[in-house]
MIRO-492562 format. One record per residue (C-alpha): residue number from 1; residue in three letters; x, y, z. Coordinates in Angstrom, 3 decimals, m for minus. Layout:
MIRO-492562
+------+------+----------+----------+----------+
: resi : resn :       xx :       yy :       zz :
+------+------+----------+----------+----------+
:  NUM :  Ala :        X :        Y :        Z :
...
+------+------+----------+----------+----------+
***
This chain:
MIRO-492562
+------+------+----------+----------+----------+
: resi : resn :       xx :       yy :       zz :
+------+------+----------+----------+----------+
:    1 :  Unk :  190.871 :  m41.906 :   29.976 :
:    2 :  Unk :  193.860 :  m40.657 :   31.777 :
:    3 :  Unk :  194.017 :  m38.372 :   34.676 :
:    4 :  Unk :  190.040 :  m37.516 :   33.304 :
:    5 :  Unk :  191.219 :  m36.799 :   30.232 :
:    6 :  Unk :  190.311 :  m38.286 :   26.898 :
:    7 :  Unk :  192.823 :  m40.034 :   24.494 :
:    8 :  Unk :  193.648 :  m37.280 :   21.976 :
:    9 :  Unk :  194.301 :  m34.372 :   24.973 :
:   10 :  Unk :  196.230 :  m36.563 :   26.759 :
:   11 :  Unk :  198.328 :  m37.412 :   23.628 :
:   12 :  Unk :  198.484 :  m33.566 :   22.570 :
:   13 :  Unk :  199.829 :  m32.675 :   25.813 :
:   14 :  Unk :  202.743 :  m35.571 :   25.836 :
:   15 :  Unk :  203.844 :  m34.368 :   22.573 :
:   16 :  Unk :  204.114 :  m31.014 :   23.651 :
:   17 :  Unk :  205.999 :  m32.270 :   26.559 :
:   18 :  Unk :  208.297 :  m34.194 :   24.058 :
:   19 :  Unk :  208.535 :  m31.161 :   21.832 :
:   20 :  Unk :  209.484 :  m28.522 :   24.580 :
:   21 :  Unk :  212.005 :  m30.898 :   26.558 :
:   22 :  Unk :  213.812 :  m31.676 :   22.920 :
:   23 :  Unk :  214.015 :  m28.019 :   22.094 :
:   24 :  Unk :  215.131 :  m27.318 :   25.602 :
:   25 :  Unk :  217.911 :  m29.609 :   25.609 :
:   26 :  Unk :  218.831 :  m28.676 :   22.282 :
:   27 :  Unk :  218.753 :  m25.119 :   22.376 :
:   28 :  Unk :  219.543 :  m24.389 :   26.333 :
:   29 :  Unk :  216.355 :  m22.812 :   26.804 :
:   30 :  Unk :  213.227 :  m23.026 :   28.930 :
:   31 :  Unk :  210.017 :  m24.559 :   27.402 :
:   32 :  Unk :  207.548 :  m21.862 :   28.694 :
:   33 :  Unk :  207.880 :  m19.974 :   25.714 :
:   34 :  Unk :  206.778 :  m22.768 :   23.495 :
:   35 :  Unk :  204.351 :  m24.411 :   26.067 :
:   36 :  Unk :  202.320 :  m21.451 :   27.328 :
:   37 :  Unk :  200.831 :  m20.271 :   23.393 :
:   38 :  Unk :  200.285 :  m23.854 :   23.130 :
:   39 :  Unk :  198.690 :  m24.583 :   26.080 :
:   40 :  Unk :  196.848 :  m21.326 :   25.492 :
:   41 :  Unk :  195.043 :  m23.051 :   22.223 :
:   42 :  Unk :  194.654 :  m26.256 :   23.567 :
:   43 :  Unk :  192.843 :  m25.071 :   26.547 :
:   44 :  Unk :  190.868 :  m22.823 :   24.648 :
:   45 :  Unk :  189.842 :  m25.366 :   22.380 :
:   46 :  Unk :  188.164 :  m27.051 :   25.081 :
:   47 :  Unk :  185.855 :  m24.494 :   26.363 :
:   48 :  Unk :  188.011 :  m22.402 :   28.839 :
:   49 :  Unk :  187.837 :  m18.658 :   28.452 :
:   50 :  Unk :  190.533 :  m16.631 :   27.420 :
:   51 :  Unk :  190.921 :  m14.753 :   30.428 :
:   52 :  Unk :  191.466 :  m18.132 :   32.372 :
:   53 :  Unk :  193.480 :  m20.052 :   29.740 :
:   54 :  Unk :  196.560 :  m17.566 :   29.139 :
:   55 :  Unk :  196.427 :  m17.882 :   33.266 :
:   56 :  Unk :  196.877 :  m21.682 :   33.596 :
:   57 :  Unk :  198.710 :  m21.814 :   30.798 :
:   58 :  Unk :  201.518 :  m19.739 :   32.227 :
:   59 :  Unk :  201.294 :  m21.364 :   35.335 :
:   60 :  Unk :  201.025 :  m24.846 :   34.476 :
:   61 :  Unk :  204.450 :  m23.874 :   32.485 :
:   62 :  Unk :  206.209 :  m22.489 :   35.515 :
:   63 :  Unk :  205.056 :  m25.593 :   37.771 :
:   64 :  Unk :  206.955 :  m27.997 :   34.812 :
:   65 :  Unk :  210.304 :  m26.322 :   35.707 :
:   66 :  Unk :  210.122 :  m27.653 :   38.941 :
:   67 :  Unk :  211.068 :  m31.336 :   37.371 :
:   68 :  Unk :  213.140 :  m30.408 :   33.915 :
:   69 :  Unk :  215.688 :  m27.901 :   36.160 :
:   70 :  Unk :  216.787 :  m30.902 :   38.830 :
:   71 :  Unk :  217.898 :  m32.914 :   35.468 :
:   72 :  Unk :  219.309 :  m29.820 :   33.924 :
:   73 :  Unk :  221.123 :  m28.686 :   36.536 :
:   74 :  Unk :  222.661 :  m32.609 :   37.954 :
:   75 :  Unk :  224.183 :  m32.239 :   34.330 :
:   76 :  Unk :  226.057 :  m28.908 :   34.833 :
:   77 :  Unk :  226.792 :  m29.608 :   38.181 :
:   78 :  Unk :  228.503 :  m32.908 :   37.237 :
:   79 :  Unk :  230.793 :  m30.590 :   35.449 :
:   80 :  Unk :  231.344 :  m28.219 :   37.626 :
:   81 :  Unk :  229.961 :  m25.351 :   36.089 :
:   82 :  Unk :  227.007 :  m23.755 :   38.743 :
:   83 :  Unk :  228.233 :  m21.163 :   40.838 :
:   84 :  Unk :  226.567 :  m22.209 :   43.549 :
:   85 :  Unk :  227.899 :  m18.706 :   45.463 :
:   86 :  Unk :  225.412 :  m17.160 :   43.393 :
:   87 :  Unk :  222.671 :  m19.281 :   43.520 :
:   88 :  Unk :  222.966 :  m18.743 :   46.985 :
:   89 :  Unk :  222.679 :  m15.014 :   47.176 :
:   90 :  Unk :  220.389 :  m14.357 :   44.313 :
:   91 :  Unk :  217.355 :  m17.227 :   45.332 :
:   92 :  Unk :  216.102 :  m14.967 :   48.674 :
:   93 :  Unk :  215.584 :  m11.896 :   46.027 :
:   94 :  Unk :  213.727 :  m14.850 :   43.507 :
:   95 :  Unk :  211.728 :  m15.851 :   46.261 :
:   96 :  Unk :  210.416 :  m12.787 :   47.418 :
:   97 :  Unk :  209.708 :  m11.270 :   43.709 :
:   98 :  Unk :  208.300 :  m14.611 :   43.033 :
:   99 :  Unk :  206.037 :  m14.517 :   45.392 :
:  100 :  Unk :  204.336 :  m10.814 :   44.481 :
:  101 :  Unk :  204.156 :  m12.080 :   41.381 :
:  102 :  Unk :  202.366 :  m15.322 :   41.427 :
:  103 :  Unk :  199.904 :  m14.740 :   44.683 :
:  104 :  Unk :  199.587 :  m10.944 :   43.584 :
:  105 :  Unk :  200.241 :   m9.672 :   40.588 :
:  106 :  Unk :  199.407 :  m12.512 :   38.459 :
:  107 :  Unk :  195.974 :  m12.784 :   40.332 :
:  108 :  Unk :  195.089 :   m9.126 :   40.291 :
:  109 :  Unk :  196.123 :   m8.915 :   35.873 :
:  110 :  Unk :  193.419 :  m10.386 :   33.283 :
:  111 :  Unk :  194.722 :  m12.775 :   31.509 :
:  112 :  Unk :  194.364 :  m10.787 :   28.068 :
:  113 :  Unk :  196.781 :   m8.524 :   29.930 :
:  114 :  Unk :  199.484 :  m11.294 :   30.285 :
:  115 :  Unk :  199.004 :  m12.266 :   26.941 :
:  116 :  Unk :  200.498 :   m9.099 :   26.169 :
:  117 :  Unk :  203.590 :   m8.642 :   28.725 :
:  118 :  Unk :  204.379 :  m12.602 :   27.500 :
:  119 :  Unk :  204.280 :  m11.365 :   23.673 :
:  120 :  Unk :  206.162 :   m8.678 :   24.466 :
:  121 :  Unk :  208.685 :  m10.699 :   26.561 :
:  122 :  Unk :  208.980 :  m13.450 :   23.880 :
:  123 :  Unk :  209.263 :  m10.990 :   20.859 :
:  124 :  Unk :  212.027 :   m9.380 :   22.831 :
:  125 :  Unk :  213.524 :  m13.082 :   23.475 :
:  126 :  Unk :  213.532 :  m14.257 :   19.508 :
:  127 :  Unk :  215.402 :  m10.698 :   18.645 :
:  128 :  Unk :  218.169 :  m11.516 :   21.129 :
:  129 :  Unk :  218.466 :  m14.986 :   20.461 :
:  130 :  Unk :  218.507 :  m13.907 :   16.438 :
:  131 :  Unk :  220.988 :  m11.075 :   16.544 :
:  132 :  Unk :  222.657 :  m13.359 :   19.328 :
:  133 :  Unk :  224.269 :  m10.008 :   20.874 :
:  134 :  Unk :  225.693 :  m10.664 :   24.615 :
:  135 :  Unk :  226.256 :   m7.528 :   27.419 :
:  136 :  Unk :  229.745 :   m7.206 :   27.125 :
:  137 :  Unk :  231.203 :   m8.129 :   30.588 :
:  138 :  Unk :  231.705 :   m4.388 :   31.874 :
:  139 :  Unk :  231.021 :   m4.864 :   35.708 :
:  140 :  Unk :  231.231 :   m7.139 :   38.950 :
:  141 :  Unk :  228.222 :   m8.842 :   40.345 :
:  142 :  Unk :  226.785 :   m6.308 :   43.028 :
:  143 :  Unk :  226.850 :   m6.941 :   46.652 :
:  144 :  Unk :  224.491 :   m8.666 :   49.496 :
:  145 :  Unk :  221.775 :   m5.510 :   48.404 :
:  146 :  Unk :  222.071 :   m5.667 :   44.709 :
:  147 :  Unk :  221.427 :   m9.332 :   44.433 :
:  148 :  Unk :  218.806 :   m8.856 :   45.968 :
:  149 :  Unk :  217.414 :   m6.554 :   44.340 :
:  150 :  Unk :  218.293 :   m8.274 :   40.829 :
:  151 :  Unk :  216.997 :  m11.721 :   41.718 :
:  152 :  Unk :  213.743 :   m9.949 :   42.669 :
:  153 :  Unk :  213.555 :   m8.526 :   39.220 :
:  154 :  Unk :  213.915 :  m11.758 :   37.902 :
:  155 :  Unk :  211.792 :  m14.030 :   39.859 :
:  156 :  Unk :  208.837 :  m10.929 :   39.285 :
:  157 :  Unk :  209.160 :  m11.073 :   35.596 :
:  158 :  Unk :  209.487 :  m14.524 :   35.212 :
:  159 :  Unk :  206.165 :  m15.161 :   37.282 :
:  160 :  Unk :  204.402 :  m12.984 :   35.118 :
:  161 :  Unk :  205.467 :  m15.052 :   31.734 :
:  162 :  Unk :  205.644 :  m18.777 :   33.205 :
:  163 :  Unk :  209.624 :  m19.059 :   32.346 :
:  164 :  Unk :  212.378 :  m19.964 :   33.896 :
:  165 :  Unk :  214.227 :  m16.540 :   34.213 :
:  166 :  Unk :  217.417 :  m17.543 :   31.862 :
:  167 :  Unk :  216.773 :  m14.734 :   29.190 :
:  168 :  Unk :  217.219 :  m12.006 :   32.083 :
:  169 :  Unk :  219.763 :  m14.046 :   34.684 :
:  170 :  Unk :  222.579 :  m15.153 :   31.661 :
:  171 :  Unk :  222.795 :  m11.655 :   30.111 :
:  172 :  Unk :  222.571 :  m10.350 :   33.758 :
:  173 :  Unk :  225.865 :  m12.393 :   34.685 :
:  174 :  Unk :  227.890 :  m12.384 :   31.911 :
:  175 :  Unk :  227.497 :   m8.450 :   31.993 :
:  176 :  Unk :  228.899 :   m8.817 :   35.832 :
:  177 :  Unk :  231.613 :  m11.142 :   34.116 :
:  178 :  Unk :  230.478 :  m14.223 :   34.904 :
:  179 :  Unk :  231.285 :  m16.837 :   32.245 :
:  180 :  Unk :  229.006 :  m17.995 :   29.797 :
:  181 :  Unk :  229.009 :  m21.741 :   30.616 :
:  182 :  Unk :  228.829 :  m20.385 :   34.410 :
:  183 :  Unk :  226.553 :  m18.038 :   33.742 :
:  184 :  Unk :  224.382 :  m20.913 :   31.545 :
:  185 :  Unk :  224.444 :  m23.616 :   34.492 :
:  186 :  Unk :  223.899 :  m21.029 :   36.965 :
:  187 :  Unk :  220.603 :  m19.905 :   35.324 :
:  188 :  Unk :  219.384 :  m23.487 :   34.717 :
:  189 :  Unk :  220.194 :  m23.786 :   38.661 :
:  190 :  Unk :  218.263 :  m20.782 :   39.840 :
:  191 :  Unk :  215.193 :  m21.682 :   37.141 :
:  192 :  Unk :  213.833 :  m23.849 :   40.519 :
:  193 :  Unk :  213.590 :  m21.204 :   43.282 :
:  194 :  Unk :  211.802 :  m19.324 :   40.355 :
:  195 :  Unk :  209.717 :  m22.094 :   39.565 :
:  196 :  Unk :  208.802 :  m22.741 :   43.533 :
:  197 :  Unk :  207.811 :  m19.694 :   44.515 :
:  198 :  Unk :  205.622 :  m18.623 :   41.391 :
:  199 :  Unk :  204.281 :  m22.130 :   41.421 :
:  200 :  Unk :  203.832 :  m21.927 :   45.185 :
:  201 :  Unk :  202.179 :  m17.752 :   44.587 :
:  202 :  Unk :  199.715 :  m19.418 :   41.817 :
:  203 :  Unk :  198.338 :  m22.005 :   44.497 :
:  204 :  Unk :  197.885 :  m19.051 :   46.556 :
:  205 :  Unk :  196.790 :  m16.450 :   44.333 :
:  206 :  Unk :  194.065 :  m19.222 :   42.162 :
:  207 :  Unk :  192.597 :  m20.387 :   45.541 :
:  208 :  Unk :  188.885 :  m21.251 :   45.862 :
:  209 :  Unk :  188.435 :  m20.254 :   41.766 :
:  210 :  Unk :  186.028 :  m22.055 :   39.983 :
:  211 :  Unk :  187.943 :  m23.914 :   37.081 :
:  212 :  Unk :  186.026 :  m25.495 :   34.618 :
:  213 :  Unk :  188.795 :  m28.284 :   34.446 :
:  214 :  Unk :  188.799 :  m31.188 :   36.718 :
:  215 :  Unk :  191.962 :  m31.762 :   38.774 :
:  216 :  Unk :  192.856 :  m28.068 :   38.856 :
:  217 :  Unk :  194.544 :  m26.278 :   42.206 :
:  218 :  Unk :  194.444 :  m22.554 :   41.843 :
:  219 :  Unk :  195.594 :  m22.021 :   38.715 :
:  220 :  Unk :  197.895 :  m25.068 :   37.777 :
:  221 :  Unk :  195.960 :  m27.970 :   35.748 :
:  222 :  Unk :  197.846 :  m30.587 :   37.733 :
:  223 :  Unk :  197.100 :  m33.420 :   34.876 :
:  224 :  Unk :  198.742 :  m31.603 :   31.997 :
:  225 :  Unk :  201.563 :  m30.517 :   34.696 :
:  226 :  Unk :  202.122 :  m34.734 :   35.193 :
:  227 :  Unk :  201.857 :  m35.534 :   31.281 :
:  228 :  Unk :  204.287 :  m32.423 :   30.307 :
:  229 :  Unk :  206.642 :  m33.023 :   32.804 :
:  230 :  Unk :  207.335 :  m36.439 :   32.248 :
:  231 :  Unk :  207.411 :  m36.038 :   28.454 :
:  232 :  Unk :  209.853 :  m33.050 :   28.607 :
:  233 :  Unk :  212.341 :  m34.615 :   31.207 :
:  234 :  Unk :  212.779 :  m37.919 :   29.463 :
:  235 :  Unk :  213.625 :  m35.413 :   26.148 :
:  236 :  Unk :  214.997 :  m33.101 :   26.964 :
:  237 :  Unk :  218.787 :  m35.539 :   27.408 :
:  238 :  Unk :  217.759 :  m36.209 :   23.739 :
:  239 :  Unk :  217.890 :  m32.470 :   22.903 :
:  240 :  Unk :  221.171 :  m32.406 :   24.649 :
:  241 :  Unk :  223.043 :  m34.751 :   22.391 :
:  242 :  Unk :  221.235 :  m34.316 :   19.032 :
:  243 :  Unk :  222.767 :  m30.181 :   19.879 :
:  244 :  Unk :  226.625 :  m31.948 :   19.417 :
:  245 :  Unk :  225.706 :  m33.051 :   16.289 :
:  246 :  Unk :  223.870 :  m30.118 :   14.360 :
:  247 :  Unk :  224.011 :  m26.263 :   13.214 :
:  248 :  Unk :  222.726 :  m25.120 :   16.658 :
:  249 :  Unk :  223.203 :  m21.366 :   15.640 :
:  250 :  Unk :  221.155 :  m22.146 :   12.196 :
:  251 :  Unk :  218.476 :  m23.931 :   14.523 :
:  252 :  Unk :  218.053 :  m20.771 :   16.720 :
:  253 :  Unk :  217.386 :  m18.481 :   13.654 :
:  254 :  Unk :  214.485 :  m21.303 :   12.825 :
:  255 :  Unk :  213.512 :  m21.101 :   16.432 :
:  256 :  Unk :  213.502 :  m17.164 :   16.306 :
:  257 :  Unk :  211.153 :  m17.123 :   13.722 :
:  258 :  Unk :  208.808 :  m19.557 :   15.659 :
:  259 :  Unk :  208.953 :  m17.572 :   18.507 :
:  260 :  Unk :  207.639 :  m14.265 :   16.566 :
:  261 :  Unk :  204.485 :  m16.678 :   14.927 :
:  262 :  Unk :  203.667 :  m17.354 :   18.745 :
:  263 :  Unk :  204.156 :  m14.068 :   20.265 :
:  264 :  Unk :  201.625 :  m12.998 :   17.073 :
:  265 :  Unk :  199.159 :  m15.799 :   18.905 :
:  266 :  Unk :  199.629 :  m14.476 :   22.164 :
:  267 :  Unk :  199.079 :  m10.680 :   21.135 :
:  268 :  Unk :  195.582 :  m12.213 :   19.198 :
:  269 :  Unk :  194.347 :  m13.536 :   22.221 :
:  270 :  Unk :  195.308 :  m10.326 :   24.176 :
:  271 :  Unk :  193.464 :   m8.237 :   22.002 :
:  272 :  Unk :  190.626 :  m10.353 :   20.759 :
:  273 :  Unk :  189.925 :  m10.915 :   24.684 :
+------+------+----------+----------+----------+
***
């Protein structure tokens, strides 16, 4: 028994942990959209109700950024690629969207709800990573007032599907021509502000709810958040170097499809809830 858990959840959850942090690296994308249907079956497979499992799922998913964005983004910064500048002026907006989302929002949804929005967000995600279209850079990043307004959108939206924001904040900054590698490190910086506040607004939002899982707090499942986030930081460095030394673009068509099998998982569980 670890953490209260028996031998084959605990091992379930580390090799999801390995699994997302590999892709991650590999792919320069954020686990949640792997981790959340996943999480999704394996709490539902031990007794939690739909409505509550999509929930902790999502947020459990969000709290694991918190760890694999500090390695991500010590990588890019050792080469100089995070505009910190923007960082700077878009985390107050990710903060305070953040926030609604995880202590209101989230809370005040059913979970068979989010199972929807998340389907819907990660259908959209496999078409644009499959056509692999970019915004073409037509703009300037707004001023004080529009990044504020744009991280807002981005730290809502991102509460409400557990990820780390990178499929709105790249296209959203190499359309204000911001390059990509920029615009790649920047995201992976501004995936912890996101994570923190949403994390912080599911504490809130899940507070003094019965859980039917031991060593819950609100709606995070802090043992699965300590077995996931090791896993997925120690590969995700993996990911990084085995993506040198393959097809990467062949690997996101694969990854595409994947994502369209779990969005068809998520919109079950929305509608069969």
């Amino acid at each position: 028994m670890i953490f209260g858990l028996d031998g084959l959840l605990v091992f379930e959850l580390l090799l999801l942990g390995c699994f997302t942090g590999f892709l991650a690296g590999l792919l320069g994308i954020g686990g949640g959209m792997l981790m959340v249907p996943f999480m999704t079956l394996l709490l539902s497979a031990h007794g939690v109700p739909a409505a509550l499992s999509v929930k902790m799922a999502i947020a459990t998913s969000m709290a694991t950024i918190l760890f694999t964005s500090i390695s991500s983004v010590r990588a890019h910064h050792a080469r100089g690629a995070v505009r910190w500048d923007i960082v700077r002026t878009l985390a107050p907006g990710i903060v305070a969207g953040g926030l609604v989302s995880g202590a209101g929002v989230f809370a005040l949804l059913k979970g068979t709800t989010l199972a929807l929005v998340f389907a819907l967000f990660v259908g959209f995600s496999a078409t644009q990573m499959l056509l692999n279209k970019k915004p073409p850079a037509s703009r300037q990043m707004p001023g004080p007032a529009g990044r504020f307004a744009a991280g807002g959108v981005i730290g809502f939206i991102s509460g409400l599907v557990g990820a780390g924001g990178g499929f709105i904040s790249v296209p959203f900054m190499t359309w204000c021509n911001v390059a990509m590698h920029h615009a790649v490190a920047t995201s992976a910086a501004l995936g912890f502000p996101i994570a923190l506040a949403n994390t912080a607004g599911y504490v809130i939002g899940g507070w003094g709810m019965e859980n039917p899982l031991p060593g819950s707090l609100g709606y995070l499942w802090l043992p699965a958040l300590a077995l996931i986030a090791s896993a997925s930081v120690l590969f995700a460095p993996l990911g990084a170097r085995a993506a040198h030394a393959m097809n990467v673009q062949q690997l996101k068509r694969v990854f595409a499809v994947m994502l369209y099998l779990l969005a068809t998982y998520m919109l079950y569980k929305a509608f069969a809830g």
